[in-house]
Structures are given as structure tokens and as C-alpha cells.
C-alpha positions as CSV (number, residue, x, y, z in Angstrom):
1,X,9.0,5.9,-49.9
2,X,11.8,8.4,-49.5
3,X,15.6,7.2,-48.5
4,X,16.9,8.4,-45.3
5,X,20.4,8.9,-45.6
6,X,21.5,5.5,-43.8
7,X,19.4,3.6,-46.2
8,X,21.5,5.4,-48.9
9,X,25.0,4.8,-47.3
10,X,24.3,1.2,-46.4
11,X,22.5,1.0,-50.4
12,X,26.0,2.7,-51.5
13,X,27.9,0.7,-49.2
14,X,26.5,-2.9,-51.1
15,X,26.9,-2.0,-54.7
16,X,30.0,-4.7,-56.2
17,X,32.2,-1.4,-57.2
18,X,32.0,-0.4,-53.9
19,X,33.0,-3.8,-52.2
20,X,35.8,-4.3,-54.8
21,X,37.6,-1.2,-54.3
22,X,37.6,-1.7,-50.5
23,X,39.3,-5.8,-51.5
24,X,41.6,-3.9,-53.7
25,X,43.2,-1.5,-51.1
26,X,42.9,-4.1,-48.2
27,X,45.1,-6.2,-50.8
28,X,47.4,-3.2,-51.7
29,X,48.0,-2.7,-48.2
30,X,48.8,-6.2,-47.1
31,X,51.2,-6.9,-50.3
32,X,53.0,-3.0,-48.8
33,X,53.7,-4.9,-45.8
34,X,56.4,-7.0,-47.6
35,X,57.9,-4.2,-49.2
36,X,61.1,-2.1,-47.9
37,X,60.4,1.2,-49.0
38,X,56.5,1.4,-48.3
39,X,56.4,-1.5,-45.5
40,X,55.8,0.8,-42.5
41,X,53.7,3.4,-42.2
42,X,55.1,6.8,-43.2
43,X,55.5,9.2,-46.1
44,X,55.9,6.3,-49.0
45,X,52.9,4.0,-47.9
46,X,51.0,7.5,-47.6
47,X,51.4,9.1,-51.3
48,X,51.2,5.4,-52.6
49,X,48.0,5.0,-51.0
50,X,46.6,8.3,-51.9
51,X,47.4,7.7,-55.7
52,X,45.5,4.4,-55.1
53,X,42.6,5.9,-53.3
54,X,42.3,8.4,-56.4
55,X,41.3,5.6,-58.9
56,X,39.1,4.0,-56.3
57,X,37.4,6.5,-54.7
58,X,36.7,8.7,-58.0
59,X,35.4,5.6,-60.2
60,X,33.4,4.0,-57.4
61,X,31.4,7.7,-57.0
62,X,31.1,8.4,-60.6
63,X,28.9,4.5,-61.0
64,X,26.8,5.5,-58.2
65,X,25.9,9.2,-59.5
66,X,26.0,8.2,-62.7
67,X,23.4,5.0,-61.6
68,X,21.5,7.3,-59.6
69,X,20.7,9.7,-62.3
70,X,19.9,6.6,-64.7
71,X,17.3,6.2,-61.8
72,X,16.1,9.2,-61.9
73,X,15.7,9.8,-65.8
74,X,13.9,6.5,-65.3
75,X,11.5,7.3,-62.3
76,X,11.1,10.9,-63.0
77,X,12.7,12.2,-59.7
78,X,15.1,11.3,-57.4
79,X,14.5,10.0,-53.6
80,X,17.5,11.8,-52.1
81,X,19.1,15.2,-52.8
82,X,22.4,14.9,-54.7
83,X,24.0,16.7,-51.3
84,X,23.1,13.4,-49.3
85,X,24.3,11.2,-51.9
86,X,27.5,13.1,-52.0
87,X,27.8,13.0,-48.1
88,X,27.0,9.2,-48.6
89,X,29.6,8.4,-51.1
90,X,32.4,10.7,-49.0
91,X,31.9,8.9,-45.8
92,X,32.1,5.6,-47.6
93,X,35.2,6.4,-49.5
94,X,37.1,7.6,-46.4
95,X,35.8,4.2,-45.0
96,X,38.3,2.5,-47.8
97,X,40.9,4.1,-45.9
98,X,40.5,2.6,-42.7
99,X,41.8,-1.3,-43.3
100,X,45.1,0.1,-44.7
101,X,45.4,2.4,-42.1
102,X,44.9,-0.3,-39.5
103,X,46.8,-3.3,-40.7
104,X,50.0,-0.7,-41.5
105,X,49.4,0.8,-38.1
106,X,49.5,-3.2,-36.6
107,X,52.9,-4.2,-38.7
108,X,53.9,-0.5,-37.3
109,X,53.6,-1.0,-33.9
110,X,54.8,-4.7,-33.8
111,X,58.1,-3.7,-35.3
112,X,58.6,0.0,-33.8
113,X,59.7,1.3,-37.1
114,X,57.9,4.0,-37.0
115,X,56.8,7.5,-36.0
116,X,53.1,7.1,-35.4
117,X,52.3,10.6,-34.8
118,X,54.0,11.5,-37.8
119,X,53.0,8.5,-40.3
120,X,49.0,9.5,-39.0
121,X,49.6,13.1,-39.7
122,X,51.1,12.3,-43.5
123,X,48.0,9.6,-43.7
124,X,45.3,12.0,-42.9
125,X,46.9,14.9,-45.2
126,X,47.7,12.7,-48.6
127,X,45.0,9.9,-49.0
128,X,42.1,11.5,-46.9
129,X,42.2,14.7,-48.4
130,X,42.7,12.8,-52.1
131,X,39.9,10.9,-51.4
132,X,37.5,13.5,-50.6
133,X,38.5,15.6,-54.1
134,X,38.6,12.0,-56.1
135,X,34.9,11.4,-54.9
136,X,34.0,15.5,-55.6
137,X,35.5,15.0,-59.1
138,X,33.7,11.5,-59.3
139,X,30.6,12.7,-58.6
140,X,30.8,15.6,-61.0
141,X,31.3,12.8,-63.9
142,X,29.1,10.8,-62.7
143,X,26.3,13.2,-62.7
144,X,27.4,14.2,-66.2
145,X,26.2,11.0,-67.9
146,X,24.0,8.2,-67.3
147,X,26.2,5.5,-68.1
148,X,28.3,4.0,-66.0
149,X,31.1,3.0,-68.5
150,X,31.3,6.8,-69.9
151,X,31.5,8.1,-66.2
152,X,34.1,6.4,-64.9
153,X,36.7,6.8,-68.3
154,X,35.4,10.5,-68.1
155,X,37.2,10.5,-64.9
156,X,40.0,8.2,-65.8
């Protein structure tokens, strides 16, 4: 039976790497909360989330190509086009995005140290537009080997 593409998002969405990046940055962000420089939302907590997002979003898309074509050497073909999968693994890795986004928006408005307009615009141009190049690179390592191991320190 072929995948629809929500059966391969919510498949993508499952996988361990997947769930532990997401921990990762929800951690990341809460510990940022306590700091001074990158404890609101703004320009710091931005470009320290994007270089953050770059390791997760990149190693968490090369596993899943590089398990997908594991798959399909096995199987003989694949279910879903590599286009669906990619479109898959870029919705989920802007979905890492959100619970940092939300708990420094909450510490941002219940202290009023911030610009929101401003701190959204610098969030949307650093670590949304890293995460959708990390997950393009990802992928292209990912799809270069089978193995997991070898895709992700290919893109490391």
C-alpha cells in the first residue's frame, strides 16, 4: 500500500531522532530564558537558535533519507517520491522551531523587554530559513549513503 504524505509526516514525525532534537531545542530554549544576553527574544536568541537548528534539522533529515533509501535498496522501490519526503522532513523541522519560538515569545511578553515585531522578523529570517537549507543539505547526505552513521558525519 502506498504512503500518503500524512502517513509519511506523522511516520517522520515518530522516529527517536526526530523526538530528540525537538527535547533538545525545547531545553535550549528554556535554559536561554535564564541567560542575559539571549534571555528575550531578539537578535542573540535568533542566531543562537539558528546555529542550533543547523545541527538538528540537517542530522535528523540525513537518518530519515538515508533510512529511507536503506528501505528502498531493501524493497526494491520506494512508496513515496523523494519530493514528498523532502516536504515531509521540511515541515517537521520548521515544527522544531515552534516551542522556542513560543516559550521566548511567553518570557517576552511577561517582561516587556522586547520588540516583538522585530524579534519575529530576525526569528523567521535566521533559524527558519537555516532550517530549511540544513534539511536540503541533510537530505542530499542522506540520500548519498544508506547508513545512517555515515550520513549524518557526512553532514557534520
Amino acid at each position: 500500500m502506498p504512503r500518503t504524505l500524512f502517513t509519511a509526516l506523522i511516520d517522520a514525525g515518530r522516529r527517536r531522532s526526530y523526538l530528540f532534537a525537538l527535547i533538545c531545542l525545547t531545553i535550549a530554549a528554556t535554559t536561554m530564558t535564564a541567560l542575559p544576553l539571549v534571555g528575550v527574544l531578539g537578535y542573540e536568541f535568533a542566531f543562537l537558535m539558528g546555529v542550533l537548528v543547523a545541527f538538528a534539522a540537517g542530522v535528523t533529515s540525513s537518518l530519515h533519507f538515508s533510512r529511507r533509501r536503506s528501505e528502498a535498496i531493501g524493497v526494491g522501490s520506494s512508496e513515496t517520491s523523494i519530493g514528498a519526503e523532502l516536504f515531509c522532513m521540511l515541515v517537521l523541522n520548521l515544527f522544531l522551531l515552534i516551542p522556542p519560538f513560543l516559550i521566548m515569545s511567553a518570557k517576552g511578553l511577561i517582561t516587556g523587554l522586547c520588540n516583538f515585531e522585530e524579534a519575529t522578523s530576525f526569528y523567521l529570517l535566521i533559524p527558519v530559513i537555516t532550517s530549511l537549507l540544513a534539511t536540503a543539505v541533510g537530505a542530499l547526505c542522506g540520500l548519498t549513503t544508506a547508513r545512517g552513521r555515515y550520513a549524518w558525519l557526512m553532514y557534520i
